[in-house]
C-alpha positions as a Python dict, from the first residue, in 0.01 Angstrom:
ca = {
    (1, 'X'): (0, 0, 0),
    (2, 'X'): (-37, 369, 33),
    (3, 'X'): (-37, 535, 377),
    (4, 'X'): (-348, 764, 283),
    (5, 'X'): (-655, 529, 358),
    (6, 'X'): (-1025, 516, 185),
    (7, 'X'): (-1216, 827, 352),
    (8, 'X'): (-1548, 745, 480),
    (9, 'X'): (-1807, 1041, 514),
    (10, 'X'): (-1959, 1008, 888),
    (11, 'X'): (-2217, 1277, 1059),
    (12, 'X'): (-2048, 1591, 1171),
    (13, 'X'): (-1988, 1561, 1544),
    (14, 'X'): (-1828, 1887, 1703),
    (15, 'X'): (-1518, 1717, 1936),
    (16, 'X'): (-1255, 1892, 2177),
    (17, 'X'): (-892, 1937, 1982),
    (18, 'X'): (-698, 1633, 1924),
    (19, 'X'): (-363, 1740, 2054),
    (20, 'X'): (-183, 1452, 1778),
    (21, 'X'): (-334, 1700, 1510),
    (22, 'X'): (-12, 1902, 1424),
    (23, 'X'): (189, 1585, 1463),
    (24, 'X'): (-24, 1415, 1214),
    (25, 'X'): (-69, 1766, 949),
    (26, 'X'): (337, 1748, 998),
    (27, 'X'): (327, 1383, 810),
    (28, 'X'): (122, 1425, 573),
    (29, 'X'): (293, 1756, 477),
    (30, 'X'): (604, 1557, 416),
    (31, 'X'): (440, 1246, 236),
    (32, 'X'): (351, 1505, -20),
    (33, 'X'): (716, 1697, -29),
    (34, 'X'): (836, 1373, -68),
    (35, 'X'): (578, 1287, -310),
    (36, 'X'): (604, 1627, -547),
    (37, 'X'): (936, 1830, -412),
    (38, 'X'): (892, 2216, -361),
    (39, 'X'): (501, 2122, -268),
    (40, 'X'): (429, 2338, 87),
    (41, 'X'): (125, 2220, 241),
    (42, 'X'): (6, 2422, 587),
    (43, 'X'): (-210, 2302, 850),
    (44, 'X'): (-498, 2479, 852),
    (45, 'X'): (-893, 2497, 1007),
    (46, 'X'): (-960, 2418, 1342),
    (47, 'X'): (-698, 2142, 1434),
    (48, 'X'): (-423, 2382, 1350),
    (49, 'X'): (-573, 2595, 1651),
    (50, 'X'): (-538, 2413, 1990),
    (51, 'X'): (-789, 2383, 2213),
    (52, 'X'): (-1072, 2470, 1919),
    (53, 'X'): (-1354, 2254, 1903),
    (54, 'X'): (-1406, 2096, 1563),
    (55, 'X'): (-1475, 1816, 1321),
    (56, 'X'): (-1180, 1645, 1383),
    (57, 'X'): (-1027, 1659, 1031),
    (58, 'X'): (-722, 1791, 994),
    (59, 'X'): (-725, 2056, 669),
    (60, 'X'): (-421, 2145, 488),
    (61, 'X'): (-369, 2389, 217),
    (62, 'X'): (-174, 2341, -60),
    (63, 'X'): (-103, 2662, -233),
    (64, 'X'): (-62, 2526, -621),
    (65, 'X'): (15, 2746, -935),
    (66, 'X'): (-321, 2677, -1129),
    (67, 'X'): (-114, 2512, -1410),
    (68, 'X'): (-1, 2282, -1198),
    (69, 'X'): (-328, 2169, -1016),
    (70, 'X'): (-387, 1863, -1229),
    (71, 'X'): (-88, 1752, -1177),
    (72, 'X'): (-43, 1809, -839),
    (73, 'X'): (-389, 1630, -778),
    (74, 'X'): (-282, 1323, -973),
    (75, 'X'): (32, 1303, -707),
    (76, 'X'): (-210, 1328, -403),
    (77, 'X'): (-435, 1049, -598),
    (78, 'X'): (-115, 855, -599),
    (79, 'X'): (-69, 878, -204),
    (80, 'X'): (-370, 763, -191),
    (81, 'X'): (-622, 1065, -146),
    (82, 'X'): (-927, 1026, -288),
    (83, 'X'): (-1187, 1281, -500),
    (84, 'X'): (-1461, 1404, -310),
    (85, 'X'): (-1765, 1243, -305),
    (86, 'X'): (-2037, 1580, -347),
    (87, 'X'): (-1801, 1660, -670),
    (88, 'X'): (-2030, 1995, -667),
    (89, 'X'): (-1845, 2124, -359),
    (90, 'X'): (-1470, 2212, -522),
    (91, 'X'): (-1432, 2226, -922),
    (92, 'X'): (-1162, 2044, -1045),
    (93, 'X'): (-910, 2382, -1018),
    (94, 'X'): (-971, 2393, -681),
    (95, 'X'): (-1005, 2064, -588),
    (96, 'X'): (-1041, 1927, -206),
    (97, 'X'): (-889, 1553, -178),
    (98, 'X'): (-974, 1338, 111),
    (99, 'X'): (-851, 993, 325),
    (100, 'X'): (-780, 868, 607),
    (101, 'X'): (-425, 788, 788),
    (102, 'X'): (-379, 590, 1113),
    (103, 'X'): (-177, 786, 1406),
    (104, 'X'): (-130, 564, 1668),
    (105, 'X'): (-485, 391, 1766),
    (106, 'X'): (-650, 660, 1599),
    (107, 'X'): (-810, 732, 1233),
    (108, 'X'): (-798, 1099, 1123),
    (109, 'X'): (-976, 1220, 819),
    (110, 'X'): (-736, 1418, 636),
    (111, 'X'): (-854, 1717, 350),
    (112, 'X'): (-625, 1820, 173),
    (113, 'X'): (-739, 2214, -28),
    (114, 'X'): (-543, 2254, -334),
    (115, 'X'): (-583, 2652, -373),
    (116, 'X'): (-425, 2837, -663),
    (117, 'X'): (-170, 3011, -461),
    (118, 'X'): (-271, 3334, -651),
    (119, 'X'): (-589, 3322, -506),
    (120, 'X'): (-775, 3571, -261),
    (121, 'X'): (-861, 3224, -19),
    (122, 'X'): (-492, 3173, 46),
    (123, 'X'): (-420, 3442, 274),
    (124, 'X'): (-775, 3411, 391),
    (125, 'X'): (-706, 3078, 526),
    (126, 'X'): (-393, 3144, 665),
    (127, 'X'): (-514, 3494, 826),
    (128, 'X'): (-822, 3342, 987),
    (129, 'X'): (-571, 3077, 1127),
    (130, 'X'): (-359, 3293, 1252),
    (131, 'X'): (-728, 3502, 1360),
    (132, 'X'): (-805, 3197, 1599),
    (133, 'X'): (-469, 3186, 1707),
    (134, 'X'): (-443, 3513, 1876),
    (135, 'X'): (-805, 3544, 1972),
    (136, 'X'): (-973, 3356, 2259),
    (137, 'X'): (-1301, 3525, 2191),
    (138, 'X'): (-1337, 3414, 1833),
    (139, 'X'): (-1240, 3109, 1899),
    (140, 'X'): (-1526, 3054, 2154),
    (141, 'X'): (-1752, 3205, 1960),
    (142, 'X'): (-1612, 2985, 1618),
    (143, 'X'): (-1672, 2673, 1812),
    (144, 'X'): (-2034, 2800, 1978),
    (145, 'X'): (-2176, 2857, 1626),
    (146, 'X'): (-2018, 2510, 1517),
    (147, 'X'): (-2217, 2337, 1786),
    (148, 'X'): (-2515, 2528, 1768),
    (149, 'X'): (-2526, 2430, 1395),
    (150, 'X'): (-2496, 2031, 1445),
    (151, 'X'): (-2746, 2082, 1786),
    (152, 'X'): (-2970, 2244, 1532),
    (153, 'X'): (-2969, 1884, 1383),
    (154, 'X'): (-2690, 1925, 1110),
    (155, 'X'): (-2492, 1656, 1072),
    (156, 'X'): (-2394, 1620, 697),
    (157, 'X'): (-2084, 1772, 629),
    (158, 'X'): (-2166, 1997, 297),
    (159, 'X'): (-2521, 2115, 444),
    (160, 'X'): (-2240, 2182, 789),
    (161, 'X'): (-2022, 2374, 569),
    (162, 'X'): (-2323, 2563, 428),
    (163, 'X'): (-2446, 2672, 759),
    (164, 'X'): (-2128, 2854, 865),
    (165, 'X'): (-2117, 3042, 546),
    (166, 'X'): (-2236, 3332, 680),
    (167, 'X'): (-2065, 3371, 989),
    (168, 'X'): (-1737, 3280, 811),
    (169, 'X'): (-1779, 3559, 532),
    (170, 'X'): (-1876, 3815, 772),
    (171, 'X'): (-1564, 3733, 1000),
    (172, 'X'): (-1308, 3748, 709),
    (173, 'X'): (-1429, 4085, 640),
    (174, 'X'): (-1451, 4221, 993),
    (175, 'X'): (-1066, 4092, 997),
    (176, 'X'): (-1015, 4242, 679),
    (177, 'X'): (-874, 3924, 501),
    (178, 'X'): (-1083, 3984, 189),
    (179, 'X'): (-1249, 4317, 69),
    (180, 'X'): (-1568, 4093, -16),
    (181, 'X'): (-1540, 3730, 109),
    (182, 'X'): (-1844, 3619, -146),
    (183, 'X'): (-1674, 3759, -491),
    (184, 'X'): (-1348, 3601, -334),
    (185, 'X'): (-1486, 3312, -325),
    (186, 'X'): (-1331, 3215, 4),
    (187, 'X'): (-1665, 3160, 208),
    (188, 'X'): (-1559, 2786, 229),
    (189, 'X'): (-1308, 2779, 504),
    (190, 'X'): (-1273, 2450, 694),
}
């Protein structure tokens, strides 16, 4: 039995931190190191930020050179992570796996963002991380537009993703992460 349970897609609900999320991104990132040694994955998004409002899914990033991507997928597969269901959301050289894995009395959904780590999106994830970090005011207003958006009556998680947009390439070029966020192709931040 693999530790990485079926995902189930459930209606976005915007949720105070979880403060078991960087014990859980810690075991996960070393189910896949021991899975494929040298593999670095990096907790990411809003659990890796405490005290930020969010989905509740714990995002990791798995910087991947592109040759290696299939691979690399077929060794989260083997954990247990599963495709994603909209297959229209990552292409397969940028895939984003998904599952589930028990911590205690509680089931967190787990995504794990294979990136090729030449990519512009790399240091755009990390550096809006690291953004929310040091910045109490983004991360109030991160979280405000996250809750307007499922008040607003959006609850599936690609038409969730789709609403931040926006916000989320205007803020990685205020921060100057990427020169232009859209050719980048890093508008997709969890």
């Amino acid at each position: 039995m693999t530790p990485i349970l079926p995902y189930c897609r459930v209606p976005i609900v915007v949720r105070e931190s979880n403060a078991a999320a960087p014990e859980v991104a810690r075991r996960v990132t070393e189910l896949i190191a021991a899975k494929r040694p040298g593999a670095v994955a990096e907790h990411v998004g809003s659990s890796a930020v405490p005290g930020l409002a969010g989905k509740g899914t714990v995002d990791l990033l798995l910087p991947t050179p592109s040759e290696e991507i299939p691979a690399v997928t077929d060794d989260l597969l083997a954990l247990g992570f599963q495709r994603q269901a909209v297959a229209t959301a990552f292409p397969p050289t940028r895939p984003m796996l998904q599952g589930i894995i028990r911590h205690g009395d509680t089931s967190f959904r787990v995504h794990i963002h294979v990136v090729p780590a030449d990519s512009p999106e790399v240091p755009a994830l990390r550096g809006f991380r690291d953004a929310l970090l040091a910045d109490p005011d983004l991360r109030t207003e991160y979280a405000r537009l996250k809750r307007t958006i499922v008040d607003g009556g959006t609850v599936d998680s690609v038409a969730f993703s789709k609403a931040k947009h926006a916000w989320i390439v205007a803020t990685l070029e205020r921060l100057g992460l990427v020169e232009n966020a859209e050719e980048a192709e890093v508008g997709r931040l969890p």
